[in-house]
Each structure stands twice: as C-alpha cells, then as structure tokens.
MDAnalysis code that builds the backbone (N, CA, C; Angstrom):
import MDAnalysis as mda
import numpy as np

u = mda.Universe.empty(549, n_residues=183, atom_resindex=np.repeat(np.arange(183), 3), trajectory=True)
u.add_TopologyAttr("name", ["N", "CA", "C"] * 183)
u.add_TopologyAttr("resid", np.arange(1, 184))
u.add_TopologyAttr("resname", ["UNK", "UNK", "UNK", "UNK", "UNK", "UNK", "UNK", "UNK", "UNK", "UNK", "UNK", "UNK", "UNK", "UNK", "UNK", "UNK", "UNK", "UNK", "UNK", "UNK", "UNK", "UNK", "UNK", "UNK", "UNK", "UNK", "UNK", "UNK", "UNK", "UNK", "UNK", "UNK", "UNK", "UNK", "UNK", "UNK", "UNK", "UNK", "UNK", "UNK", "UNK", "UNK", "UNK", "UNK", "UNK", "UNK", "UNK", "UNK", "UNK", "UNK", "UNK", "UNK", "UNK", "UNK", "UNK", "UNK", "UNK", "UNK", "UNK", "UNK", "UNK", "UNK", "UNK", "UNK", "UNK", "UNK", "UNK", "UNK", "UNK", "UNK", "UNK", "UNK", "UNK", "UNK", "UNK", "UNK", "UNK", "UNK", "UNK", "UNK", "UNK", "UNK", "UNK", "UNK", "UNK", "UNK", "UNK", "UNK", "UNK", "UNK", "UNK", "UNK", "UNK", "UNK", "UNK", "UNK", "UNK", "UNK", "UNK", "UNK", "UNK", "UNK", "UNK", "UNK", "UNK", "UNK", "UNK", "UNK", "UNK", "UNK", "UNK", "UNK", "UNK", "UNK", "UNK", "UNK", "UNK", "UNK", "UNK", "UNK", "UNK", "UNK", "UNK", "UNK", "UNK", "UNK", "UNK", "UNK", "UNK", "UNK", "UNK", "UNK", "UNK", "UNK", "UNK", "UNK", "UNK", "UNK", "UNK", "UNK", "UNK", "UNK", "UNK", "UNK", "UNK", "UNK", "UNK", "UNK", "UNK", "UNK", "UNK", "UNK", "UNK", "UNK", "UNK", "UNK", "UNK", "UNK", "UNK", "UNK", "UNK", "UNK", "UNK", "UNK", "UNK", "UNK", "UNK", "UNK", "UNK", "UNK", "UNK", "UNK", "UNK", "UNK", "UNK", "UNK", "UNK", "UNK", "UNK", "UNK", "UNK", "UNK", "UNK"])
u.atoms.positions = np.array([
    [3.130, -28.319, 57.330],
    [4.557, -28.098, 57.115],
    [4.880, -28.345, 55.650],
    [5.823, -27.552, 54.837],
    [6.025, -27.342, 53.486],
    [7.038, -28.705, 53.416],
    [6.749, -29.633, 52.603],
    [8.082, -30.632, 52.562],
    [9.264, -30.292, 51.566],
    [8.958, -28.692, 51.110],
    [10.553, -28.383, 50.618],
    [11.323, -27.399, 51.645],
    [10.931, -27.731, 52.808],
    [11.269, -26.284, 53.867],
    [12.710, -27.238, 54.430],
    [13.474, -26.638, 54.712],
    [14.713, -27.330, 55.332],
    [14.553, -27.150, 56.812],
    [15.265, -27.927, 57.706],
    [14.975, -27.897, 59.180],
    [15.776, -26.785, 59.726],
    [15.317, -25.924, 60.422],
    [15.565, -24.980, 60.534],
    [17.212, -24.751, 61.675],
    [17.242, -25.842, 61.724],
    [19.129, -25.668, 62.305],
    [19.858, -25.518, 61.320],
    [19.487, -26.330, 59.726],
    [20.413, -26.308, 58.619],
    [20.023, -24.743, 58.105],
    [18.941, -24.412, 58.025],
    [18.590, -22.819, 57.515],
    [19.585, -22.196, 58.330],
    [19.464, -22.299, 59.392],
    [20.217, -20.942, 60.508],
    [21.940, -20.914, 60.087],
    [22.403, -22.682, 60.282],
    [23.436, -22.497, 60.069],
    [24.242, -21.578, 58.703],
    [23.210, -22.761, 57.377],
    [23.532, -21.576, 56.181],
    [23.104, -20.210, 56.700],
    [22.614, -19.535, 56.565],
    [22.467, -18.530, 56.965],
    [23.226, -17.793, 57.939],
    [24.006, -18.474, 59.297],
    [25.127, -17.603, 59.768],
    [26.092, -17.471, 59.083],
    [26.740, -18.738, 58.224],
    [27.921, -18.918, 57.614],
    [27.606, -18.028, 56.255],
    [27.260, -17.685, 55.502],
    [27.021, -17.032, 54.538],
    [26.990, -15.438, 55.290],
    [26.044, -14.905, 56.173],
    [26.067, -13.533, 57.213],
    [28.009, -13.476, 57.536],
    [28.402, -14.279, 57.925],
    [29.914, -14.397, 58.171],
    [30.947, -14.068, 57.014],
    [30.573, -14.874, 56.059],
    [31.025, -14.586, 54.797],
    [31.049, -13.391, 54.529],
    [30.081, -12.928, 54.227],
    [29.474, -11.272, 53.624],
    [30.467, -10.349, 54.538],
    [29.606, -10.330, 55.917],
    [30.577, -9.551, 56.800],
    [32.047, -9.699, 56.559],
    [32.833, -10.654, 56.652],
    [34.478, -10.638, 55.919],
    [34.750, -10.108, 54.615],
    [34.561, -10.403, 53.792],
    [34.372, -9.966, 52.755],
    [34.531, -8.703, 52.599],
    [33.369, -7.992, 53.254],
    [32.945, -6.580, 53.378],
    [34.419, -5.836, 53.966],
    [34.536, -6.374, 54.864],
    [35.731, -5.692, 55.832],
    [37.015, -6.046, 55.464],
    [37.254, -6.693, 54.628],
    [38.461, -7.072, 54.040],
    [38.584, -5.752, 52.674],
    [37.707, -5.913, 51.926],
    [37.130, -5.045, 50.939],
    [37.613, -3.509, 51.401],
    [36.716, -2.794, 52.288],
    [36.844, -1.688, 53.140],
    [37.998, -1.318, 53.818],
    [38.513, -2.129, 54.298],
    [39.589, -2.086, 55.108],
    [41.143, -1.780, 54.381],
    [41.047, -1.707, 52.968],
    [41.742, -1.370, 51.651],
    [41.033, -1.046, 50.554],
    [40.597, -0.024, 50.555],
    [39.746, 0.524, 49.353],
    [40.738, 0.329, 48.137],
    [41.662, 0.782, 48.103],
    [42.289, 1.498, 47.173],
    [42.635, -0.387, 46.431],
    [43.161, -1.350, 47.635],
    [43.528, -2.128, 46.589],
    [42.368, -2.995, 45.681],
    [40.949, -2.944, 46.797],
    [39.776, -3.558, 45.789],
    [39.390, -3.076, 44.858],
    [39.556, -1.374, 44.761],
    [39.081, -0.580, 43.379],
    [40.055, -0.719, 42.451],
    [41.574, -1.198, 42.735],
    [42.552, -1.551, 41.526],
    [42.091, -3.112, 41.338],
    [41.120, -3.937, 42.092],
    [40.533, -5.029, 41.478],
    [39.688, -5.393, 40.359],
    [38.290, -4.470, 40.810],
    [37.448, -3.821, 40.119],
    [37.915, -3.183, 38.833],
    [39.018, -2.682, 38.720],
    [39.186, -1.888, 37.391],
    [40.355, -2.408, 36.176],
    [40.627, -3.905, 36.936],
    [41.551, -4.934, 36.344],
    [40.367, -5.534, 35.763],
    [39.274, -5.626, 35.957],
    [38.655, -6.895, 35.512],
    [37.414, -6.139, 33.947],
    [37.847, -4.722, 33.955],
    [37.688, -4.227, 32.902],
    [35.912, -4.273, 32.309],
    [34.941, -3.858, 33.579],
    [33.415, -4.204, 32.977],
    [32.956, -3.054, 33.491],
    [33.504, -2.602, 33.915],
    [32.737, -0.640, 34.644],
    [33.616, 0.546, 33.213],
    [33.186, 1.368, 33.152],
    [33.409, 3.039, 32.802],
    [34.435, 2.585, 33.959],
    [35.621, 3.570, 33.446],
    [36.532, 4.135, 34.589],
    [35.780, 5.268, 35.330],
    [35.240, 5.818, 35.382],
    [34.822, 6.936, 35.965],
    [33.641, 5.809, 36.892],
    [33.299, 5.013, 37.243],
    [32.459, 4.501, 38.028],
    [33.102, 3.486, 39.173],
    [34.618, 3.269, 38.541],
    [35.125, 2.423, 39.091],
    [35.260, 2.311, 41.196],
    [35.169, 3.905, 41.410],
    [36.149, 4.326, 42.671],
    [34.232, 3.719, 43.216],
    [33.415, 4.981, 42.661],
    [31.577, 4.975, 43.649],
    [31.856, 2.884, 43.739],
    [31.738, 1.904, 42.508],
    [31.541, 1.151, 43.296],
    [32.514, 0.043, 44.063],
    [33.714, 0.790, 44.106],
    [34.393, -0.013, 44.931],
    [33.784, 0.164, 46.543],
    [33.386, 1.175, 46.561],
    [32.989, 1.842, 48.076],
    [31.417, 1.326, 48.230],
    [30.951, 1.127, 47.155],
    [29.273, 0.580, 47.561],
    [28.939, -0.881, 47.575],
    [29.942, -1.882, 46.610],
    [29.862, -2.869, 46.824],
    [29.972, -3.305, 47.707],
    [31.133, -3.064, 49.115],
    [31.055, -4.367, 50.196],
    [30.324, -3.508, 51.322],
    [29.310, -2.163, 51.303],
    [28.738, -1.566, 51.878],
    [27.114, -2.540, 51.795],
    [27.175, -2.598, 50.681],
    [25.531, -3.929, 50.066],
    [26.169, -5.509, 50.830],
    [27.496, -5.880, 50.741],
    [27.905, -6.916, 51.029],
    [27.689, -7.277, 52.458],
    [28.005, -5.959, 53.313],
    [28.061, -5.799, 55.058],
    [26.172, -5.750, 55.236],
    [25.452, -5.321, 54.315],
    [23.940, -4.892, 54.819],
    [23.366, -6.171, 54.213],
    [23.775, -7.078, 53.651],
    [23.519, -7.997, 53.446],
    [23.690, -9.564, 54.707],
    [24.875, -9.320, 54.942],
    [25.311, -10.085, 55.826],
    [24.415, -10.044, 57.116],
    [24.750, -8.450, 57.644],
    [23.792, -8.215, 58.112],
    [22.431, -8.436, 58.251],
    [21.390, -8.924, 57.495],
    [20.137, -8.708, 57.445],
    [20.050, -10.324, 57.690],
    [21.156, -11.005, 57.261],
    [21.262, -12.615, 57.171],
    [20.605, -12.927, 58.756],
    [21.106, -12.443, 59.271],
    [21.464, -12.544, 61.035],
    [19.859, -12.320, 61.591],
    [19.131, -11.319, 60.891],
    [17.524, -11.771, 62.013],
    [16.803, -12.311, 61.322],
    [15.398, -13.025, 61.852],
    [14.378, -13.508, 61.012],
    [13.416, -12.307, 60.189],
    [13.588, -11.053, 60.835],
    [12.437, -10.072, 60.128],
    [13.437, -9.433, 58.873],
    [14.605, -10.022, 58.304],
    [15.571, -8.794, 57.768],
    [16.107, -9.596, 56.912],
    [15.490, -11.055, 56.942],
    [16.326, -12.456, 56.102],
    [15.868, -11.862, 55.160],
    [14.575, -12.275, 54.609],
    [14.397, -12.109, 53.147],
    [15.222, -10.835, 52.201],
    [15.277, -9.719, 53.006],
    [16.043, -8.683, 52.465],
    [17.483, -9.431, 51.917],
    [18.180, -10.079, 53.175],
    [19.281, -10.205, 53.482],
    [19.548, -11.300, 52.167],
    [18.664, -12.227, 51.805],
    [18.588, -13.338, 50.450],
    [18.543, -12.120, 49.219],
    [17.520, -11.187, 49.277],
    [18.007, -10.203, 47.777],
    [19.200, -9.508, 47.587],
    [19.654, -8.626, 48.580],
    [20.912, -8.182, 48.111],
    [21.948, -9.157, 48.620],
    [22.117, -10.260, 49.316],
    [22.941, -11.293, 49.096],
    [23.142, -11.569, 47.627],
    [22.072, -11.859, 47.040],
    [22.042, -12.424, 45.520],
    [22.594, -11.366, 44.808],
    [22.082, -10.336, 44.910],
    [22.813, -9.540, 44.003],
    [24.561, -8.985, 44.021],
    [24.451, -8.905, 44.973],
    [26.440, -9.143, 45.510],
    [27.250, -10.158, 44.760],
    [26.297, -11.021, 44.924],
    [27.159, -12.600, 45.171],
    [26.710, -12.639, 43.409],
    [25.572, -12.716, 43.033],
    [25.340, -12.837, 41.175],
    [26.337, -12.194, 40.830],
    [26.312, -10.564, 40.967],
    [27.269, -9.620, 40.146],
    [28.727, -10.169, 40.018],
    [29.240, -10.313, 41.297],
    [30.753, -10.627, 40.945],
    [30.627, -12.354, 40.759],
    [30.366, -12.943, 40.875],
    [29.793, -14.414, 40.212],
    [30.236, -14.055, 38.751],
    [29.131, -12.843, 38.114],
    [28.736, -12.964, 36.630],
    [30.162, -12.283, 36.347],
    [30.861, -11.044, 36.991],
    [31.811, -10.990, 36.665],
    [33.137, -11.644, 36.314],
    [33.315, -12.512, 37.201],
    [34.207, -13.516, 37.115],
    [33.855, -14.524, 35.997],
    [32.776, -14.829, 35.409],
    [32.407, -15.584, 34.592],
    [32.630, -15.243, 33.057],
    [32.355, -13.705, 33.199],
    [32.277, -12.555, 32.023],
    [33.927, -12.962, 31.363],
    [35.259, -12.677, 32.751],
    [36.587, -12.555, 32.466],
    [37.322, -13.744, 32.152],
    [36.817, -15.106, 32.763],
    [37.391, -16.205, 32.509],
    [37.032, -16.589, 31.347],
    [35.652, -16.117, 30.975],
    [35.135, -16.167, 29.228],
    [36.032, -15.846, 27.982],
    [36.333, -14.606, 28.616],
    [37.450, -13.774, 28.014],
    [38.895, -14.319, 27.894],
    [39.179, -15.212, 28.815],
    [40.596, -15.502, 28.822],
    [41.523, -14.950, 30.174],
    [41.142, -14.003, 30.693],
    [41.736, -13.472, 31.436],
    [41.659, -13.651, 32.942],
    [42.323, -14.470, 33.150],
    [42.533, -15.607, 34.383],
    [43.628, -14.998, 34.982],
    [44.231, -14.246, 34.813],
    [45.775, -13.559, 35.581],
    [45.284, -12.491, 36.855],
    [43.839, -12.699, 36.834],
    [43.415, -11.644, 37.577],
    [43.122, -11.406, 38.659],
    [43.326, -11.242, 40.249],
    [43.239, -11.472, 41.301],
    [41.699, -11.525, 41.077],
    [40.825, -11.787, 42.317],
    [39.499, -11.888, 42.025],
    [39.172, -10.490, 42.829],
    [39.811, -10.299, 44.347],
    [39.722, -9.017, 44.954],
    [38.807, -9.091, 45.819],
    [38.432, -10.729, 46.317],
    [37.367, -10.727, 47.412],
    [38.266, -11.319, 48.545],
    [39.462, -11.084, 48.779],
    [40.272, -11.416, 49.870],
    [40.865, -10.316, 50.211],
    [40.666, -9.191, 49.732],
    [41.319, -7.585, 50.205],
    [42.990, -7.530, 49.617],
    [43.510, -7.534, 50.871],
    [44.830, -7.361, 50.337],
    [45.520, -8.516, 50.275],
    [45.186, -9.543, 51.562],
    [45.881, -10.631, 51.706],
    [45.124, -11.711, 50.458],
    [44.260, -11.447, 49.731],
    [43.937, -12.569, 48.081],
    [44.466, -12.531, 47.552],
    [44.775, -13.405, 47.111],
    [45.940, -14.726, 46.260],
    [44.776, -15.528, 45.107],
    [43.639, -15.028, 44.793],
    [42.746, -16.110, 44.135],
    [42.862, -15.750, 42.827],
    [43.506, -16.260, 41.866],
    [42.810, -16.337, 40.547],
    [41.646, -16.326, 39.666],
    [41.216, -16.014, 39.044],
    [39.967, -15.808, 38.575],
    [40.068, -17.157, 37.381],
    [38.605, -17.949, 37.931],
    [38.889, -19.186, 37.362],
    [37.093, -20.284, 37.281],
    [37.071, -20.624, 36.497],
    [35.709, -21.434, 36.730],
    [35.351, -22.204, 37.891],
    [36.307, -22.368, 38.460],
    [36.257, -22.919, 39.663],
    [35.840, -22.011, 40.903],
    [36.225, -20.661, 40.610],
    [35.917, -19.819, 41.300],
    [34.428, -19.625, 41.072],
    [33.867, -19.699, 40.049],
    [32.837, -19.732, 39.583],
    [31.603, -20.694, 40.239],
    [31.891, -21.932, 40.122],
    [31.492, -23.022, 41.026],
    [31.802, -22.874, 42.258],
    [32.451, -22.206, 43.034],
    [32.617, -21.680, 44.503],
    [31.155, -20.738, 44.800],
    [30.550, -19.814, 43.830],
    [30.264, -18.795, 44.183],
    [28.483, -19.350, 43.740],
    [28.511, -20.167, 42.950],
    [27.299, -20.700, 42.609],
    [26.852, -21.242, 44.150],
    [27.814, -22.008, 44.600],
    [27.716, -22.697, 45.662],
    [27.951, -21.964, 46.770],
    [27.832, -21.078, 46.765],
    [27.413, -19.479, 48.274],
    [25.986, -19.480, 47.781],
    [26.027, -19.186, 46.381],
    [24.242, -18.784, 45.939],
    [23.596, -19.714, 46.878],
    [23.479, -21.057, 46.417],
    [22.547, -21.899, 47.074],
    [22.862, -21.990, 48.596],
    [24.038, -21.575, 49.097],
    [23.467, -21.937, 50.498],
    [22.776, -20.745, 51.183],
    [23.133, -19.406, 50.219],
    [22.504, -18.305, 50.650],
    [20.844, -18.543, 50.803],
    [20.591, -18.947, 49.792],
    [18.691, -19.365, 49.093],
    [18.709, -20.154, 50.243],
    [19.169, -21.165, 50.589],
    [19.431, -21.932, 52.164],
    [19.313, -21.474, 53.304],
    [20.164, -20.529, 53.683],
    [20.116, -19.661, 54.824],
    [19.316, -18.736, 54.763],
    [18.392, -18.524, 53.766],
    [17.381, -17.345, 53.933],
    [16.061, -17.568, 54.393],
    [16.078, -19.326, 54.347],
    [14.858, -19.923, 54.778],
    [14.595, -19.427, 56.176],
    [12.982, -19.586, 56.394],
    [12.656, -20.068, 58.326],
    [12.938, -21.600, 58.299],
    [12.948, -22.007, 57.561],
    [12.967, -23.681, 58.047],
    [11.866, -23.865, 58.472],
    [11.535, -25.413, 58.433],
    [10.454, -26.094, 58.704],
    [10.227, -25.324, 60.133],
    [8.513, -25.093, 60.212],
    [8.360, -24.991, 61.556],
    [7.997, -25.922, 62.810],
    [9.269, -25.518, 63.463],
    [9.282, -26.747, 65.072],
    [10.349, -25.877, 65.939],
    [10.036, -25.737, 67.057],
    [10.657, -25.034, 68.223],
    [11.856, -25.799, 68.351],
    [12.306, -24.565, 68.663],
    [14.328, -25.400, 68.798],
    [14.657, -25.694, 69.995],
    [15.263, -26.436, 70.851],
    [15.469, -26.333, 71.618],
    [17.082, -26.545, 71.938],
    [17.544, -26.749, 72.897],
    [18.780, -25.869, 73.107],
    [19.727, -26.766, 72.556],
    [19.527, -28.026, 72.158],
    [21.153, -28.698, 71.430],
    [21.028, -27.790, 69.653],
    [20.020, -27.661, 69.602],
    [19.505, -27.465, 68.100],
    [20.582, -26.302, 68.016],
    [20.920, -24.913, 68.680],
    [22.009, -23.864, 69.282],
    [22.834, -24.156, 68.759],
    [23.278, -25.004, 69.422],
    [24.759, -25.869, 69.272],
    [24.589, -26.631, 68.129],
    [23.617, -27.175, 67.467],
    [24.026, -27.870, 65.788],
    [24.258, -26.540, 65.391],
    [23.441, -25.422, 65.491],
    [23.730, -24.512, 64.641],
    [25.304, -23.827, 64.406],
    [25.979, -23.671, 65.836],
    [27.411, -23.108, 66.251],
    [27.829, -24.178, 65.118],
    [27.760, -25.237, 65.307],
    [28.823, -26.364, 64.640],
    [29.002, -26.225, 63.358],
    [27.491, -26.373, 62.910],
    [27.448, -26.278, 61.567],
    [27.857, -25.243, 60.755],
    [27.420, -24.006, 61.570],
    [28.243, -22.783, 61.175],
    [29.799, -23.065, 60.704],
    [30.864, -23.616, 61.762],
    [31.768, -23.699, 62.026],
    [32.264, -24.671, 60.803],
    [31.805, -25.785, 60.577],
    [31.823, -26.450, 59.481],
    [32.057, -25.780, 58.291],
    [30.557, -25.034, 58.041],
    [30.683, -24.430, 56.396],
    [31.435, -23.286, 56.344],
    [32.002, -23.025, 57.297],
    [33.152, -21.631, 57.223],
    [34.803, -22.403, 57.459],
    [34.535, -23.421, 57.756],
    [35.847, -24.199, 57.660],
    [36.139, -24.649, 56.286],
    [34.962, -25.844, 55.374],
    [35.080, -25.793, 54.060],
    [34.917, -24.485, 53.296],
    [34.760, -23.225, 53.367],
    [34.873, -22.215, 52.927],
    [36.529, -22.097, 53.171],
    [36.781, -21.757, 53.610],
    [38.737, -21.415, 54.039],
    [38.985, -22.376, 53.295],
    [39.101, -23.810, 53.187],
    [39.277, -24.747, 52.595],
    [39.675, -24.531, 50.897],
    [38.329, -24.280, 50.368],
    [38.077, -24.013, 49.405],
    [38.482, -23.188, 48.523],
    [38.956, -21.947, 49.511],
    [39.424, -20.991, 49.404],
    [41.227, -20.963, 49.287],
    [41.744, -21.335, 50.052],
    [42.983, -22.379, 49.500],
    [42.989, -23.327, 48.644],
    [42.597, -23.509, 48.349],
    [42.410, -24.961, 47.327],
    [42.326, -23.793, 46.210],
    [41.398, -23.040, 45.999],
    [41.659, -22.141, 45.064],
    [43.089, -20.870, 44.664],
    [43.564, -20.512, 45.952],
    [44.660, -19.964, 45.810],
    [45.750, -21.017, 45.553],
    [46.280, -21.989, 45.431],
    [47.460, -22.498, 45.526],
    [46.669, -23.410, 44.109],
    [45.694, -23.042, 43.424],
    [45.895, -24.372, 42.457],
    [46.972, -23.767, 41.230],
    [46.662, -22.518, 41.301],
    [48.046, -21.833, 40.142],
    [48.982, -22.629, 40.546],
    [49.325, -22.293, 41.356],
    [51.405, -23.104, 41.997],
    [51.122, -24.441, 41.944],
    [50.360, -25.081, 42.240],
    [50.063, -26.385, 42.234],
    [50.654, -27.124, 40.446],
    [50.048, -26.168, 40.095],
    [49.803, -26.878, 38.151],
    [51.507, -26.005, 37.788],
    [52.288, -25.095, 38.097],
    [52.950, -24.534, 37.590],
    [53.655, -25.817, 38.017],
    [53.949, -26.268, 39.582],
    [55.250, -27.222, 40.161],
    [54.876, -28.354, 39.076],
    [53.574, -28.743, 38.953],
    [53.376, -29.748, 38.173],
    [53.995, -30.100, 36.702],
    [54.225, -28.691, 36.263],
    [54.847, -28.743, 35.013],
    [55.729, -28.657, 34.767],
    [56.475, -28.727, 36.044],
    [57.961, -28.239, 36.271],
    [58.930, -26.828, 35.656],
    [57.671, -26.370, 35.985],
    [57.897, -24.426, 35.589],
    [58.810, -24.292, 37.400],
])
C-alpha cells in the first residue's frame, strides 16, 4: 500500500463533490449561454470572434469532466480535463484581478452569480484543484464496506455544503466592506 494514497472514502467523497461541482457549474453555464458568453467577453483574454465557440465548449469539458469524476475507469480522464477547466478560469481570474479589474462577475454561477472576481476567488479555486487531485485518487487499497457508503454520502454533503458556504462568503464580501465603510 502507497503511504501517500488517501483512504479511499476521502478519495470518493472528493471526487463526488468536485463531479457535483463540475456538473452545476456546467448547467448553470448552459442553461444561459448568452449570459456566460457576456462573462467570458467582460474579462477581456479571448479574440472577440472566439468568444461565443468557447462559451459553448467550456462547461461542455466542465459536464465531461464531472462526469468522468463519477467512475473508477474514467477518473483519471476526469482529473485532466477537471484541471484544465478549473486551471483556465483559475488563471483567468488571476490574469484580471492582476489587472485591477475586480468589478467583474466571475460567470461560474450562470445567471443567479453575484461573485466578484477577487484573490479570494482565486484561493477558492486552488482549493477545488487539490481536492480534484484528491478525488481522482483510487485510494488506498481496502474493500469498503457498507458504512464506508455512507462516510462517503456525508462527506460529499459536507464539502458541497462548505462549497455554498464559501461561495457566499464570496458573494456578499463586496456589501460586507461597502456597509463597513459606511458607503
């Protein structure tokens, strides 16, 4: 047994909760083209003429990603274009807050996002990376047996709860600092 292998309830769980992620994401994305490609083309790093192809291919990689999260023969896939989803707009957001330009929805909440583009957002997304690299594991090998199920449901449930979390915490820190200043 590898002693950097994680136990394979914590693999599964990262790994559903991240598959969960992706899948939302994706369908939030899709489910309003028009307002994620006016995301994409606020944040000013594509040709306009490329803007529309990847509004429509990004959360298509995002959904086949998620997807692949979900079996053991389709993980490893599911860890590369995870990474590359999750790097790209990572690096994007990193590219714009570099820049100054923080006024910018981020556009991974569809229509109903409220997120600012912010280093913090940044450190959100670092921290998908690693649990993705997490969830892509087999985990240590040892047969599961049936509470192991149920750590997994939980744990799932957990890291998609501090995800929402987080995710508020990031939308309301604008209003937060504005009340603060008594703007």
């Amino acid at each position: 047994m590898d002693a950097l292998a994680l136990d394979p309830v914590l693999a599964r769980a990262c790994g559903a909760a991240l598959a969960v992620i992706l899948l939302l994401g994706a369908w939030q994305k899709l489910r309003d083209v028009a307002v994620f490609e006016a995301s994409v083309e606020l944040y000013r790093l594509l040709p306009e003429a490329l803007v529309p192809a990847f509004a429509r291919v990004f959360p298509v990689l995002e959904a086949i990603a998620g997807t692949a999260l979900l079996f053991d023969g389709t993980r490893a896939a599911g860890l590369a274009v995870g990474a590359l989803v999750l790097g790209a707009a990572t690096l994007a957001v990193a590219i714009n807050v570099a820049r100054g330009r923080t006024g910018i929805d981020c556009g991974c909440g569809g229509a109903e996002g409220h997120t600012r583009l912010s280093w913090a957002l940044v450190v959100r997304n670092a921290v998908l990376l690693a649990l993705l690299g997490a969830g892509a594991q087999a985990g240590a090998e040892r047969s599961l047996v049936w509470i192991d199920y149920l750590s997994v449901a939980g744990g799932t449930l957990m890291l998609l709860a501090l995800h929402a979390a987080a995710n508020q915490l990031l939308a309301n820190h604008p209003h937060l600092a504005q009340m603060r200043n008594g703007s």
